[in-house]
C-alpha positions, 0 to 999 in steps of 0.5 A: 778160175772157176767162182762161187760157193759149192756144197761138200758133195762137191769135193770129189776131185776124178776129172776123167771124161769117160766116153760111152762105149760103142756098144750102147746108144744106150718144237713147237714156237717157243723162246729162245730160252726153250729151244733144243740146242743145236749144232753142225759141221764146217763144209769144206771150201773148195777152190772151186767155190760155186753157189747151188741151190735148190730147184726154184719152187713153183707156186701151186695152185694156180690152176684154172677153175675146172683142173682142181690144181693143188693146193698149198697149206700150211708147212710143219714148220710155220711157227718159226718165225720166217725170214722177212723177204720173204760116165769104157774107162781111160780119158778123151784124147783133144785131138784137132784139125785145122780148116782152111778158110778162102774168100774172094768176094769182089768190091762194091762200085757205086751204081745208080740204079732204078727201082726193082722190077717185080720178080718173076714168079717161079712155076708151081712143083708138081702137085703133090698127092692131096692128103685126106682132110683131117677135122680137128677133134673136138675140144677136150674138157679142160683137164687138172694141169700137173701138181704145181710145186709146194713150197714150204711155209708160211702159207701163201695166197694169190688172187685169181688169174684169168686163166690156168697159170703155170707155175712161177717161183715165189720170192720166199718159201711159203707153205703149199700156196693156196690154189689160184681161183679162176677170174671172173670172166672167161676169156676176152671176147672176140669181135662181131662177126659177119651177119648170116644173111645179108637182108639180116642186120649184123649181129653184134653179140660177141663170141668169147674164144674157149681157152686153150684146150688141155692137150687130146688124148693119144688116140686124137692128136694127129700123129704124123707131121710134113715137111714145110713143102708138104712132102713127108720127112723120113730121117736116115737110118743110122748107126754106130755110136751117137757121135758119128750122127750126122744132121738130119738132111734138109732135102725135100725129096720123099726117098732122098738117101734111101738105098735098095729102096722098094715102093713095098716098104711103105705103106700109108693110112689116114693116120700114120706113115711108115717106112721101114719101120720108121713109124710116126714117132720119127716123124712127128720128132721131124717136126720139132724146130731145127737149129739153124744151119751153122756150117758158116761159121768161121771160126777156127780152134787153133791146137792148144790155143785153150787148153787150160780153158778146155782142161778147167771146162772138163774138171767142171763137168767131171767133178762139180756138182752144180747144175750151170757153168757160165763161162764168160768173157767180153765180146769177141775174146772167142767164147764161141770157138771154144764151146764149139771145139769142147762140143766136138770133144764131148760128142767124141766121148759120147757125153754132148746131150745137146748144143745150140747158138743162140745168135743164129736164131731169127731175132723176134721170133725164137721163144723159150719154148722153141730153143728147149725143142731145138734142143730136145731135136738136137738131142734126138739126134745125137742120142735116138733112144731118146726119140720116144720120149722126146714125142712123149712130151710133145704129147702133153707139154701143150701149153705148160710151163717152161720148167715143165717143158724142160724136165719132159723134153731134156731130163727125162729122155737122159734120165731114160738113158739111166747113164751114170756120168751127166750129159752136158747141154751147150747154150751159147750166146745166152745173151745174144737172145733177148728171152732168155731171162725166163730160160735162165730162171726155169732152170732152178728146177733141174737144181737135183739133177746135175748128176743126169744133166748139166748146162754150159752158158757162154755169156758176156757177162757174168750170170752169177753176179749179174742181177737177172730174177732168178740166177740166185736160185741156180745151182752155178759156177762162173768162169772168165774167159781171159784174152789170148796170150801174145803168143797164141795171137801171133800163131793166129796171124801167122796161121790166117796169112797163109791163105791171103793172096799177097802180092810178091814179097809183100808177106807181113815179116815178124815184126808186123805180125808182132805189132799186129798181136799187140793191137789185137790185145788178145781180142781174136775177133779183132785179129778174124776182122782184119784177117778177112778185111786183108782177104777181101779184094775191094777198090784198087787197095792191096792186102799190104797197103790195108796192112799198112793202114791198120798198123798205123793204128796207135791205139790197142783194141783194148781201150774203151772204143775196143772194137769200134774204131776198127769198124768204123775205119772200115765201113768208112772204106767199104762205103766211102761216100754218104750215099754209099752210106745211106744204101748200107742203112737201108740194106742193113736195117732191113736184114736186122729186121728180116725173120727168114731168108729171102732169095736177093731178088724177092728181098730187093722187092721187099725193100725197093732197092735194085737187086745188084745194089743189094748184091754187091753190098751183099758181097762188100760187107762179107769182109767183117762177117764171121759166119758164112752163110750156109752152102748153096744159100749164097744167093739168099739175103739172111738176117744179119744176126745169123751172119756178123759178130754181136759186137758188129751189131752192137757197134751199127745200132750204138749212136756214139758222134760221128757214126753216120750209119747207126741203125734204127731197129724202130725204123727198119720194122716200120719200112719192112711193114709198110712194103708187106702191107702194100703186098696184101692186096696183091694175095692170091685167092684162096684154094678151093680146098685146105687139102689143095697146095698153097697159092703162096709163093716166096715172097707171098709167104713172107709178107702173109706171115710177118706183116703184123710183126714189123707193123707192130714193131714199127709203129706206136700204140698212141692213136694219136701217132698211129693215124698219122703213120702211112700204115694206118692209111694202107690197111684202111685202103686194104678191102675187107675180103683181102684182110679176110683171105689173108687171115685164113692164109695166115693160119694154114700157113702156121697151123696146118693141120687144123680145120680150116676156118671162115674168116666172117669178121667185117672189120679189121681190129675183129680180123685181127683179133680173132686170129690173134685168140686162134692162134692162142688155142694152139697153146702159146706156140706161136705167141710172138705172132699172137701178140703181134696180131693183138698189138695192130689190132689195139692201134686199128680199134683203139676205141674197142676195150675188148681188143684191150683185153684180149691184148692184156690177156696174151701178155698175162698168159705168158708172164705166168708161163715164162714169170716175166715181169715186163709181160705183167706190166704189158698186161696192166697197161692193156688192161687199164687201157680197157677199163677206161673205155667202159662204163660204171655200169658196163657188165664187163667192168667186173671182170676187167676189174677182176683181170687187172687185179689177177696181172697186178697180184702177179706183177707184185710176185716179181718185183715185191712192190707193196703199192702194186698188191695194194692196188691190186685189192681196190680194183678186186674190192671194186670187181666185188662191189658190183657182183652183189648176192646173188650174182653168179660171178660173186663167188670167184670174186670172193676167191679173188679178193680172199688170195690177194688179201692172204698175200698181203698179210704175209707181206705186212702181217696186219690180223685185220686184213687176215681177218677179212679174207678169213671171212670171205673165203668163208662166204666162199665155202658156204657157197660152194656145193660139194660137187663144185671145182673151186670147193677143194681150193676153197677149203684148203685156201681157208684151212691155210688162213686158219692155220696162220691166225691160230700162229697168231692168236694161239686160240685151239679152235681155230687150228681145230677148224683148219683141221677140220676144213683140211681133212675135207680137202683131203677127202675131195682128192682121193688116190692117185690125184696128182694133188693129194700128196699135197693135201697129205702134206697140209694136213700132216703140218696143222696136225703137227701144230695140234701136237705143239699146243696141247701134247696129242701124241694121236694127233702126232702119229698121225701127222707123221702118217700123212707125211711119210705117205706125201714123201711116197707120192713127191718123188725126186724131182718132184718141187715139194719134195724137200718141203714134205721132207723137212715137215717129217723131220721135225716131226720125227724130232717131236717124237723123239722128245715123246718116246726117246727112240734114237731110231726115230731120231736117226729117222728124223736126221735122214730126212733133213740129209735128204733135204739138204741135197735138195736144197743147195745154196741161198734157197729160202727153205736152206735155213730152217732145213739147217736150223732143225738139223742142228736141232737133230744133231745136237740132240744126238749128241745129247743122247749118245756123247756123239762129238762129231754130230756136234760140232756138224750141227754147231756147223748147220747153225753157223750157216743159218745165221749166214743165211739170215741178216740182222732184221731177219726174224728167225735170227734171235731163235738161231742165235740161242741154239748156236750159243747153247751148242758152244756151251755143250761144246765148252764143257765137253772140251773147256775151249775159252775161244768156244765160250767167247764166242757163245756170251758174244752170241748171248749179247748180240741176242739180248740186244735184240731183246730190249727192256719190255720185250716178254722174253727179256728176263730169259734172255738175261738169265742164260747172258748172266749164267754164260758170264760166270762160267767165264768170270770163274774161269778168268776172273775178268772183274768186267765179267763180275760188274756186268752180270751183277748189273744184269743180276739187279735186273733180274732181281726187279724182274722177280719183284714184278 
């Protein structure tokens, strides 16, 4: 059953899919004792009971220096204090079909063989039209990345990165977080390169790469894109309802399905090709990943098998409103089945946005950033009047956030659609993909949009309970997959056997098919795997003495080996013999491995194994596939992960005793690497021009494109192991003019359509790096092969600390991209690594500094540990120390060293340290002119602080110059910058907090004024949207309290709605949201006898104090608004239950308020009142004896 907890929204119960017709594509901080009581209403719990919450806020300001990214400040509700961590009607009908499945393949002899001859080379196709050559256009200047997302306060600092960072979600929710400053150096620098003339002496300076270019404007980017083998790609016309959209086809003809064809209808020009009508739009959609062909698979989906799994999948979609339902269950209990018939249904009605399997995906090389295209292609195809949008966002997503990719390509081509039922977009075999934490964790910004989209993960674990960064910020359902039945495993045997060859008479009777059920122990993988080992004709076996063999298996597939023992017993039969074993490593180790599909012959060159020995293991091992390979490529070699069950793979890399054949991943990248490295010397020369066909043929393109991965996978960092590995002593043999063409082949091969460039560097850690900082300019698209190229460079130049940087640099660039730990910690290690290799007094050393303290400020966002952030401040305290007055650098350093502080005092709230980035941020704005960039992030860095110490030291003045820096801010983002409703928003909550402290109703309408004009500019989905909502609710409420309007209060009441709608489950901001709610409707109540708004709002102030644990700092002003909307509540209805509960909440309070504690005496005096409500009530004489203690107390408290 479904599992979780789910908002009231959820309880609409229509579980109609509906299909799409065929017609359309289509106030203040104050003491318990002097707070408004508050209250809310009990939500319903469902049966289905799924956790939601908001969009995960993205942290503003990181923007690079020169984008002026917005700002944070202070949230209208910052003197509270925070909590410590911080769808034609009518229903779709399930109709199924039944594929017969064959499979012949022949059995393995053990040959001896020699080593493989080198494959012919195959003649080159026919030359292809050269296309014009194309320069690519000049760099754009860095351009102001989109608003970053806001969250409310308390304010939030973070030191410089070294570049424009995404945005990341923070731990807790902080007020606009200040904008991240630049780091103190541009990127790392690139190697010495060649002299430019041989009588000259080499030139040493090194030359910096520019950092990754804001995307061009339309009118630069080149419009058109080919097909790999340089033919264009024209997509079929299709028609008819989306579910009848077919692939599109793989061909590489130019007029391949064209009918009625004429040379007329097309027509070329040096920037667009049409084709009747087809403009480039279609075709730069063409050049979008594809998913891999999936015809293989063999599962089938017998009728009914999973029907109540079907039926609970479809309530889901039609009646929940969470964002993601995991369905999960172990390995093999079919997951994939299932998705793949409930994809077939959805499709069918009209409602399949998208659907990928993430198993048949190369293993190294898919990143987040390549499924969401996947997905955004398979969208276009099913749905083309997303196209334009889809090609929109490839227009300006270069580089940006996963979460900003996700709402271009997915949510805006559906919201387009403007459909009044969600698509479903399927993931399957989310934990099958090694990256697929950072996927998981962007998805909590699409938290509000459920009503356009929704997610269905298959996992084997549970997502929900699991605990992967991030999940708890998603609005989700989990639902376990159970085993199959007896019965429904008995129908699949019984099913499967139809298509066997038995010999005569030899069919399984009932009673071996019911013994057969039981071991599968509802596991259908076990039950596929014996079925294809009985099909497969190997050594002089029969299918019924392998039968006879299985059923003698005393133990069920349940156990704890489950599926182990079945493929043990039956590699030890494919391959009886320890040298028949050895091969199978060697041959399985190098498919683990392999990124692309080789033809057999070129794959047997690759790894020196005799290509019958490979096809007959080829052939052999068919017999525990799950998947065929796609048709017409039977004659290739794909990676293993495209083609066995992850529980095969599983079991092949485990080392449990006794598995003699365990696979080593370390090992197959280092033979793989060590065969492509041998090739790099054999490279054809470069072609005279970059417009002329490529020289590279088959096996070429693979070595010239993956070496740098399987070395860096295969191979360790340690100079010392590095020189004792063979492929340190190949690539030192490799001359500097191959290492110099492979590079170039390198990068035509992954950018085509650049300039070609002239690789000039003379040694190899100088090659390397200046393709890996190429590569880097292209926005992240091909970072797997970036940090591969970085990582051989840094073993090759293990002396050179700029190799380091740049290596620490990648990392760093994409932790701020996906928030992934690891890559911080990957970006420490480098950068620690350079920081060694310079001197005291290298001028280099403050801006390593400057890097490591950036990565470890980063790295303290993620895992909260207090020594990282510490250590962060002494190396930007170092950096600082040696940029003295009047060093150009000290001023980023400034801004540095002032972030990192500011995160650390809302980590420990020690005023020194607030105090010291108060002075240093500003030394910054007294430095800055008014032109300067960084000045608008300066100012409202520092109107942040103030705006914290005045929350501290109540002093007006400085809340009066956290005005006075924020309307400054203010001025510097004049309408429409993308920052200024967050500038609106800071603004509006320190003059909220100017109304607070002295009254100023001015003051207080024009805080309203800016708000109400920061919600206008934040529409949904934008991040800050449910922080600027709630800012105006209270200070709607504020008002209320001035003028008594009940509009104004009913005002206030929508806003918090709204709020809440966006902020479903455990979100941090949820409480304080809930807690003025209840503020808000007890008021009502107060003001119009509204019974209902009441016990809503006694509701809203339950789940605060769910919400908020003991140590929570917020809990004792929660506890007192609670218990003061249970006495209202009492006196309304005299309920004893409702007083009870109210003096339990009074001692849990005082309690928290012990002797000393400046609001002890009004604590003590609403205890003692609440007890002699009761005493007069009940006359308990325990209620007498303690309320005359208390009273006592009182009485010294008057004295005093």
């Amino acid at each position: 059953m479904l599992k979780g907890r789910t908002s009231p929204a959820s309880n609409s119960r229509s579980y109609d899919l509906h299909p799409i017709p065929s017609s359309g594509c289509r106030a203040d901080e104050t003491d318990p004792d002097g707070q408004i009581p508050v209250s809310r209403t009990s939500s319903d719990i469902q049966a289905c009971q799924c956790r939601q919450s908001p969009s995960e806020p993205l942290p503003s300001g990181r923007a690079h220096p020169s984008s002026g990214g917005a700002m944070a400040g202070p949230a209208p509700y910052d003197d509270i204090p925070r909590p410590d961590a911080a769808h034609a009607e009518g229903d779709v009908p399930l109709s199924y079909s039944l594929n017969g499945r064959s499979a012949s393949p022949s059995c393995i002899d053990v040959i001896e063989g020699s080593t493989p001859s080198v494959p012919p080379r195959s003649p080159p196709p026919p030359r292809k039209a050269p296309r014009p050559p194309r320069k690519a256009p000049p760099l754009p200047p860095r351009q102001p990345p989109p608003s970053p997302r806001q969250p409310p306060p308390p304010p939030r600092k973070v030191p410089p990165p070294p570049r424009q960072p995404p945005p990341a979600p923070p731990r807790q929710p902080p007020p606009p977080p200040p904008r991240r400053p630049p780091s103190l150096r541009q990127p790392p620098a690139v190697p010495p390169r060649r002299p430019a003339s041989p009588r000259q002496p080499p030139a040493v300076p090194r030359r910096r790469p520019p950092p990754p270019p804001s995307p061009p404007p339309p009118s630069t980017i080149n419009t058109g894109r080919e097909h790999e083998d340089g033919q264009v790609q024209v997509p079929r016309r299709t028609t008819g309802i989306p579910s009848a959209i077919e692939e599109p086809s793989s061909s590489h003809s130019f007029f391949h399905g064209a009918h009625n064809f004429q040379m007329k209808d097309v027509h070329f020009n040096t920037n667009t090709t049409i084709v009747n009508g087809l403009d480039n739009e279609q075709w730069r959609f063409n050049g979008l990943p594809k998913h891999p062909d999936m015809s293989g698979v063999q599962a089938e989906y017998l009728p009914d098998s999973r029907k109540p799994d079907v039926e609970e999948s479809l309530k889901w979609i039609s009646s929940s409103n969470d964002l993601v339902l995991c369905i999960h269950g172990p390995a093999g209990v079919g997951k994939t089945t299932l998705i793949r018939h409930l994809s077939k249904v959805l499709r069918s009605a009209g409602r399949l946005g998208a659907s990928v399997f993430l198993g048949a995906f190369p293993p190294d090389t898919s990143g987040p950033e390549t499924i969401i295209k996947t997905l955004a292609h398979e969208l276009g195809n099913i749905h083309p009047r997303a196209i334009p949008k889809i090609v929109e966002a490839m227009n300006q997503c270069h580089g940006t956030s996963l979460e900003i990719q996700l709402e271009a390509y997915i949510l805006k081509p559906l919201q387009s659609f403007d459909y009044p039922h969600p698509f479903v977009i399927i993931v399957d075999g989310i934990d099958e993909w090694r990256e697929h934490p950072p996927f998981i964790k962007a998805l909590a910004r699409l938290n509000s949009q459920s009503a356009v989209l929704k997610f269905i993960l298959t996992s084997r674990w549970d997502l929900l309970t699991s605990r992967l960064p991030g999940t708890e910020t998603i609005s989700m359902c989990s639902y376990l997959l159970r085993l199959v039945s007896h019965g429904v495993a008995k129908a699949y045997f019984d099913h499967q056997f139809i298509s066997i060859d038995w010999e005569s008479g030899r069919r399984p009777g009932v009673r071996e098919v019911d013994r057969l059920a039981e071991l599968s122990d509802g596991l259908l993988v076990w039950g596929a795997t014996v079925c294809s080992l009985l099909s497969h004709k190997f050594s002089d076996f029969a299918p019924h003495e392998i039968l006879s063999e299985i059923l003698a298996d005393k133990q069920k597939v349940g156990s704890a080996e489950q599926l182990a023992r079945l493929y043990h017993n039956a590699i030890n039969r494919l391959f009886p013999t320890l040298e028949d074993q050895r091969r199978l490593r060697n041959y399985l180790g190098a498919t683990f491995v392999l990124q692309e599909a080789l033809p057999v012959d070129e794959f047997c060159w690759l790894v020196q194994m005799p290509s019958r020995l490979a096809a007959r293991i080829q052939s052999t091992l068919s017999a525990v596939q799950t998947r065929l390979p796609p048709a017409g490529s039977e004659k290739m070699v794909h990676p293993a992960s495209t083609l066995f069950h992850k529980s095969f793979l599983d079991y092949v890399q485990a080392t449990p005793a006794g598995n003699t054949f365990t696979i080593s991943a370390f090992d197959s990248h280092a033979a793989v690497g060590l065969a492509c490295l041998n090739q790099i010397p054999s490279l054809p020369p470069l072609p005279p021009t970059q417009s002329s066909s490529s020289s590279l043929r088959g096996l070429q393109c693979y070595v010239v494109k993956f070496w740098p991965l399987h070395v860096s996978h295969g191979t360790h960092r340690s100079h010392d192991e590095w020189v004792k590995a063979p492929h340190c002593s190949v690539l030192n043999t490799i001359h500097i003019d191959a290492q110099q063409r492979w590079a170039t082949q390198f990068l035509n091969m992954l950018l085509p359509e650049a300039e070609r460039e002239v690789m000039e560097e003379l040694d190899t850690t100088a090659i390397l790096t200046t393709v890996g900082n190429r590569l880097r300019r292209d926005g992240g698209e091909h970072w797997v092969l970036e940090v591969a190229c970085l990582e051989v460079a840094v073993r090759v130049g293990h002396g050179q600390h700029w190799a380091w940087r740049n290596l620490g640099w990648c990392y760093d660039s994409m932790g701020r991209r996906n928030g992934s730990p690891k890559m911080y910690e990957e970006a420490v290690l480098a950068y620690r690594c350079a920081l060694e290799l310079l001197a005291a007094s290298d001028p280099e050393r403050p801006r390593v500094l400057s890097d490591l303290g950036s990565s470890l400020v980063l790295l303290f966002e993620c895992n909260g540990d207090v020594n990282v952030l510490n250590d962060s401040i002494s190396h930007l305290r170092d950096a600082l120390a040696l940029l003295p007055v009047p060093h150009p650098d000290r001023v980023l350093s400034l801004i540095c060293l002032g972030g990192a502080l500011q995160t650390l005092f809302q980590r420990t709230g020690d005023l020194n340290v607030l105090n010291e980035g108060i002075t240093h941020l500003r030394d910054v704005v007294a430095l800055l002119p008014e032109s300067h960039p960084e000045r608008f992030g300066s100012l409202n860095n520092l109107g942040n602080a103030l705006y914290t110490l005045f929350m501290r030291n109540r002093d007006i003045k400085t809340l009066e110059e956290g005005i006075l820096h924020h309307r400054d801010a203010l001025a510097l983002r004049p309408a429409p910058h993308p920052d200024r409703s967050s500038s609106l928003a800071n603004l509006g909550s320190t003059l909220r907090a100017l109304f607070d402290h002295g009254g100023d109703v001015s003051a207080l309408n024009e805080a309203i004024l800016h708000l109400r004009a920061a919600t206008a500019l934040q529409p949904v989905p934008h991040p800050r949207r449910p922080s600027s909502l709630i800012s105006l609710g209270i200070a709607l409420q504020s008002l209320h309290g001035c003028n008594g309007s009940l509009d104004t209060l009913k005002e206030s009441i929508l806003h918090l709605r709204d709020a809440l709608a966006l902020l479903p489950g455990a979100q941090p901001d949820r409480p304080i949201a809930l807690r003025y709610m209840g503020s808000a409707l007890h008021a009502l109540y107060e003001s119009n006898g509204d019974l209902d708004a009441l016990h809503e709002g006694i509701s809203h102030q339950r789940d605060v104090l769910t919400l908020c644990p003991v140590s929570d700092s917020v809990r004792p002003e929660s506890l007192d608004h609670l218990a003061i909307s249970l006495l209202s509540h009492h006196k309304r209805n005299g309920d004893i239950e409702t007083l009870d509960e109210a003096i339990k909440l009074r001692r849990e309070l005082l309690d928290l308020r012990p002797p000393g504690h400046r609001s002890r005496a009004s604590c003590v005096k609403k205890f003692v009142a609440a007890l002699e409500i009761r005493f007069a009530l009940t006359e308990d004489k325990a209620d007498h004896d303690e309320f005359q203690a208390l009273q006592r107390e009182l009485d010294g408290y008057k004295q005093n």
